[in-house]
N, C-alpha and C positions, 0 to 999 in steps of 0.2 A: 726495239732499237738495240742495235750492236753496242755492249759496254768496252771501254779500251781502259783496264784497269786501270796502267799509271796516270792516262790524263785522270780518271776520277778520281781517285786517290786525292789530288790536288786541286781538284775544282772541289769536293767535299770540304778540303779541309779550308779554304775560302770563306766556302758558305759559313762554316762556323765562326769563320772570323767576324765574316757579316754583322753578326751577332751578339758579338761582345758587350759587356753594357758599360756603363760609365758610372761609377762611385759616386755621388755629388752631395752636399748639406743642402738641408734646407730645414729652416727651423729648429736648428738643434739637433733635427734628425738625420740619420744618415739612410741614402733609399738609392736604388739601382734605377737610371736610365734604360729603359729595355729598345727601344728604337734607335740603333745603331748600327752603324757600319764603319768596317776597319777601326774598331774602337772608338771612333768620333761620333758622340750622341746628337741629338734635333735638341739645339737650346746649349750647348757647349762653345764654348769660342777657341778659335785658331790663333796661332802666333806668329802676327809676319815678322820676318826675321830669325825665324828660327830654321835649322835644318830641314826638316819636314813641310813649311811651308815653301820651301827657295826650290823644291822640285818642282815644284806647279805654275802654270803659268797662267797668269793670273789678268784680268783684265776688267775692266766696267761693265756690268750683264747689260746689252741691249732691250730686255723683255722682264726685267725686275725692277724696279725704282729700290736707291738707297741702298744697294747689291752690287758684290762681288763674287764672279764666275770662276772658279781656277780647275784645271784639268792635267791629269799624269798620264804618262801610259807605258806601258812599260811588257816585256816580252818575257814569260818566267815558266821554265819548263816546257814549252813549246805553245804555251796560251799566250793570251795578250791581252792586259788587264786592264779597264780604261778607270779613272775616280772619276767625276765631279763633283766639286762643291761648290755652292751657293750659301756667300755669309752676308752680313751688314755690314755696313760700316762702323758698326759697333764690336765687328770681327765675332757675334755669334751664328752659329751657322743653323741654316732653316731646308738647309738640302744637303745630303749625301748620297752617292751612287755610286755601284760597281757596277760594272758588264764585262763577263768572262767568255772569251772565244779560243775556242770549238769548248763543248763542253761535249760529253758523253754520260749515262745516265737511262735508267729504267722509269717504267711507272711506279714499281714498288718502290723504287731509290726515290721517286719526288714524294709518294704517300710519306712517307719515313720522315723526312728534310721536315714536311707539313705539319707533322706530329711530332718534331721536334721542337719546331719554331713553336704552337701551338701552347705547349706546357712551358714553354721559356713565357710568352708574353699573359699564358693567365686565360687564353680565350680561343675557341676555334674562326679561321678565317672564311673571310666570304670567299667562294672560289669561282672564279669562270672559265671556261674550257673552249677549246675548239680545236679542229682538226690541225692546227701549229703550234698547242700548245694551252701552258696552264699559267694564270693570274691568280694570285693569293694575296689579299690585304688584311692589314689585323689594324685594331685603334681607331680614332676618329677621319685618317684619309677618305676620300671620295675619287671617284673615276666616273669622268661625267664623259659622256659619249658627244665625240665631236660632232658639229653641225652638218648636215650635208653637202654645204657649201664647202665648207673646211675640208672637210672630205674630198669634195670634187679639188679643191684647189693640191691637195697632195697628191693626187693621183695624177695629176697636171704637169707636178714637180717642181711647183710653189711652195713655197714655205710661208703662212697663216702669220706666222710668230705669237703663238697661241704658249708659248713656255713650253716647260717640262711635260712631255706625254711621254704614253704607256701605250702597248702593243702588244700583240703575241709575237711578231716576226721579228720587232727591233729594227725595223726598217719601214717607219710609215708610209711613204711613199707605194712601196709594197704593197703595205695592209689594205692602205686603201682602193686601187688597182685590185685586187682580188676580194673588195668587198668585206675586208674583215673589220671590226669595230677600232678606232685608233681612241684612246682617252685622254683627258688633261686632269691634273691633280688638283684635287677641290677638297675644302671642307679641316681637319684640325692635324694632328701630330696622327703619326701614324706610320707604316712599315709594307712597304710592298715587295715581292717575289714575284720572277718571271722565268718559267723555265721554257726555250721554243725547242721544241721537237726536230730532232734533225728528219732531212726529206732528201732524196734526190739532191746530188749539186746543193747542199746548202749544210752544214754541220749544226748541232745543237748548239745551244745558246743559253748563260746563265743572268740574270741581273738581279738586282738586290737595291732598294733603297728606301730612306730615312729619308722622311719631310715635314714638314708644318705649312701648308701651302695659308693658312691664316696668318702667316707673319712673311709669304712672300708678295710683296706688294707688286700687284701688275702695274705695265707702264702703259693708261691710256690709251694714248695714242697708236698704241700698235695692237691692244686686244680686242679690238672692234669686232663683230663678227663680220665673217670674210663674204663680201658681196654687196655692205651698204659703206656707207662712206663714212670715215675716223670722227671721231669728236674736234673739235676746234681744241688745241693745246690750251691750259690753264694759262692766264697771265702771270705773270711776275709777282709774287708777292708785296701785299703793299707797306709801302714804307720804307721800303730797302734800297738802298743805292750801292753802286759797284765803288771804289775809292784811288782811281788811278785819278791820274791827269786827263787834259782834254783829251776826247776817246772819240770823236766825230769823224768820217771820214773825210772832210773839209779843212780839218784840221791840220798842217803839213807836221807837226811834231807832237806827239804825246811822252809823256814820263810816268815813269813805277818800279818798282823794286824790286831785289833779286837777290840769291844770294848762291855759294858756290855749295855743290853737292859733290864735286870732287877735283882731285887734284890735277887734272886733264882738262879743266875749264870747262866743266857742264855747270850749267847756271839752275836754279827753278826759281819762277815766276809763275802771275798768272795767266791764263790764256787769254784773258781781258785785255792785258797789259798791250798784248804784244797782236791782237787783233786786228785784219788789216794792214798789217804791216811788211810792207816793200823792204826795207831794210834795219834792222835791230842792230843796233847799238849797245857795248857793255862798260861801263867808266867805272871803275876800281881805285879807291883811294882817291888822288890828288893825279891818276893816271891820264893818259888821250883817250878821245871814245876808241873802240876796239868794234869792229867789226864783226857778227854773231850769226846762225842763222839757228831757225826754229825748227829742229830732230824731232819734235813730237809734242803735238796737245790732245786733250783731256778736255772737249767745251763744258761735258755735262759735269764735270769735278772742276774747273776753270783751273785747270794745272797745265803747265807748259813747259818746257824744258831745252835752253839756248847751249850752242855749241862754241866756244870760244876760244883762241888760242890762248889765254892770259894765263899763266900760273899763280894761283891766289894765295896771300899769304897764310892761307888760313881756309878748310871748307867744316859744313856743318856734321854734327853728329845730330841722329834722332831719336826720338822718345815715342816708344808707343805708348804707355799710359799717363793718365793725365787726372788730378785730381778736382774737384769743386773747392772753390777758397784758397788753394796754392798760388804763392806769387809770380808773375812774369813780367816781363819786359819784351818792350818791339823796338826794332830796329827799322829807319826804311828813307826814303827820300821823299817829304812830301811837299806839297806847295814849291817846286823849284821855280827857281826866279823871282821870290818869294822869303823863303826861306831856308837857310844855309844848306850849300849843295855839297858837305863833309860831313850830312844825315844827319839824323835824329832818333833820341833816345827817348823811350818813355815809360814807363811803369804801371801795372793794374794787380789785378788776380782774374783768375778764370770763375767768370762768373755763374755759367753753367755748361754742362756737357753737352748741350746738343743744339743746336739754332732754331730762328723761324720753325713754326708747327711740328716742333721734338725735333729735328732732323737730324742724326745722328753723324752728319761727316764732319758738322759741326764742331766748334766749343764758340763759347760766347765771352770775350775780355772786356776788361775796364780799360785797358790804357788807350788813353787818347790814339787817335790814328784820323788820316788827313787824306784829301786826296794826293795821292803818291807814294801812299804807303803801301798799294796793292801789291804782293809779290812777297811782300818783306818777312822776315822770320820774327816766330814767337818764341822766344826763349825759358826756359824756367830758372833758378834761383844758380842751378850749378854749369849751364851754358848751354842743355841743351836743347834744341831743334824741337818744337811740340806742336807746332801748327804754322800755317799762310798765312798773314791775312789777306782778307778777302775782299770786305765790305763793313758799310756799319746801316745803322739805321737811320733814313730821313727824318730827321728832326720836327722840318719845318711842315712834314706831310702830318705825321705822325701829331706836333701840336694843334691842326688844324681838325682835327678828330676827335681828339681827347681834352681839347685845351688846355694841355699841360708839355714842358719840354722835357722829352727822354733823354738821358746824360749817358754820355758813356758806354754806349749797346755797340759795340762791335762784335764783329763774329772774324772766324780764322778755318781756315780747315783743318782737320785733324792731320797729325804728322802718319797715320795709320792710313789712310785716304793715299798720303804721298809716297810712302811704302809701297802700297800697292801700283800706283802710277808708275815709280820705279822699275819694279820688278819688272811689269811686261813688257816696260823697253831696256830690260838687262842692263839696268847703271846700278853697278853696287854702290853701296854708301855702307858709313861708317853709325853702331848704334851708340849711344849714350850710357855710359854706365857709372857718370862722377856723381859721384854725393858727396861734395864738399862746398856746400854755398862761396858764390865768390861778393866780394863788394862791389855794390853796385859801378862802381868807377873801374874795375876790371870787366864787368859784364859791357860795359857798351864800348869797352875795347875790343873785347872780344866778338860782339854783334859784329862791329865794324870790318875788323877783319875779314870776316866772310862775306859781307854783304856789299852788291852793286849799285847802283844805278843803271835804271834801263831804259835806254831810249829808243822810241820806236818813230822812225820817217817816212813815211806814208807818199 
């Protein structure tokens, strides 16, 4: 194959970025991450809100549970670099990936790269070869060869939604149409390489990536294999209830809470809230309702996001970290018609980081919340923005099991969750950075401020 030294030049010096490790403690000890790419390790977390995340754009993975997908791309010396990442909700990331186009490159030049990678990770790789090219994995990954069906179904020009696979061409669809083997990522932490041979009409091709596919959790429903029919969706966890107002479609009025994310009158809520709903309504202060419509939900995060003319006195700032046993406070409209519709203030801590069965988008509060409070902000100690809430726990289901009554289990979503909802519908917001506790009698002024009433008319 024909080498073009400036591209190589610069696809080399890539790969070695690929590479890079990550410094990290553990135990006192200090030890190098070797499975990375662009300096981001499998097991390191991202930071939304920072520079480097706001390139990406960022969205709900459809084929991961508990996951977030973000993707760059960008045009550098006449290549074109593509990232992905795949993190949690707990913002640690369990996927990275590069793919460089056109790449140019020898056989000796990938022997080299191999035997490079090879003494960085401690170990020789498996290798598989074919007339488009060379696969190299090093560490606990697997490459499980797709099903025939899966097979048949890409060469059709169906997409399986089988996750993250592997190729020699970088174009399934391709692969499979000419019979070549397509893979999906299986099995523990681990580091893959793909160099495709350039041919006739098609240029070389570099990719490089970093995975843990045991902490990427498939979604069910969609990884069935391709030709029998999906599993039945998992029900509802038990116990749980949603915490707006009446939510029925018979219902001609439901209520829940909101609050401003900027000063143009975007609102967030949650998708619950606002479900079904013909026309949304936004009442601010002691204000008329105000007219609203719904720019964008989020069902499988229940985050929603209403458009409104009102200029708010006041919108939220947010907090990506959150601790266990730090105090907060909710804000929100609950029981209306019921009780006072100039909101409600109430107090807890965060009782733990994660919800129902660890879920990480999660955090769990003590402060009371009521039907009505869905939507509303969870505040910490210095004003700001740290979570939704969401939901609490059926009491009455919950005592009818255990024979005892749960107190106080509410859950919220992480402001990290809403972050990410943001991003991919481009609403900046403002972060948090007061460390000054206010008194509580300034905090649910301040709640108030930002926060709405939301009505929705069915």
């Amino acid at each position: 194959m024909q080498k073009a030294p400036t591209l190589y030049v610069h696809v080399f010096a890539l790969a070695l970025l690929s590479t890079t490790v990550c410094a990290r403690e553990k135990g006192g000890v200090r030890f190098m991450e070797p499975y990375a790419v662009e300096g981001l390790g499998v097991g390191a977390p991202v930071v939304p809100g920072s520079w480097q995340y706001r390139r990406y754009k960022c969205q709900p993975s459809e084929q991961y549970q508990s996951s977030i997908v973000c993707r760059f791309n960008e045009m550098k010396d006449g290549a074109s670099n593509a990232i992905t990442i795949l993190h949690l909700y707990n913002n640690i990331v369990t996927y990275i990936n590069k793919s460089v186009s056109p790449a140019f490159f020898t056989r000796q030049e990938i022997e080299r790269e191999l035997t490079r990678l090879s003494t960085q990770f401690g170990n020789a790789p498996q290798i598989r070869m074919s007339r488009a090219g060379v696969i190299a994995t090093w560490g606990d990954i697997e490459l499980q060869p797709l099903h025939p069906r899966a097979l048949s179904a890409l060469a059709g020009g169906d997409n399986p939604k089988l996750g993250f696979l592997v190729d020699y061409l970088m174009n399934f669809h391709q692969s499979a149409r000419e019979g070549l083997p397509v893979y999906r990522l299986a099995g523990g932490k681990g580091f893959v390489w793909v160099a495709r041979f350039a041919r006739p009409g098609q240029n070389g091709m570099l990719r490089f990536l970093a995975a843990d596919p045991s902490r990427m959790e498939q979604t069910s429903a969609q990884f069935h294999p391709v030709g029998e029919e999906p599993a039945e969706p998992p029900p509802p966890a038990p116990g749980v209830s949603r915490v707006p107002g009446p939510e029925s479609k018979q219902d001609a009025t439901s209520w829940g809470s909101g609050f401003f994310i900027s000063a143009s009158g975007s609102v967030v809520t949650n998708a619950h809230v606002v479900e079904g709903c013909d026309r949304p309504w936004i009442i601010a202060g002691s204000g008329a309702p105000e007219p609203a419509r719904v720019i964008a939900r989020d069902s499988a995060n229940d985050l929603a996001l209403l458009k409104s003319e009102i200029k708010p006195p006041s919108t939220a700032s947010l907090r990506a970290g959150v601790r266990i046993g730090e105090e907060i406070a909710v804000f929100g409209y609950p029981l209306v018609g019921l009780l006072s519709t100039k909101g409600n203030f109430t107090v807890g801590n965060v009782s733990a980081l994660a919800g129902l069965n660890d879920d990480t988008r999660y955090i769990q509060i003590s402060a009371p919340v009521q039907p009505g409070n869905s939507g509303g902000p969870v505040l910490d100690r210095n004003g700001g923005v740290i979570g939704v809430v969401v939901s609490k726990l059926n009491v009455l289901k919950i005592a009818a099991t255990t024979q005892d009554v749960a107190q106080n289990v509410n859950f919220a979503i992480k402001a990290t969750v809403l972050m990410n909802f943001l991003d991919v519908n481009g609403v900046r917001y403002a972060t948090s950075n007061a460390t000054q506790p206010m008194a509580s009698a300034d905090l649910a002024e301040h709640a108030k401020a930002m926060s709405t009433l939301v009505r929705c008319d069915r």
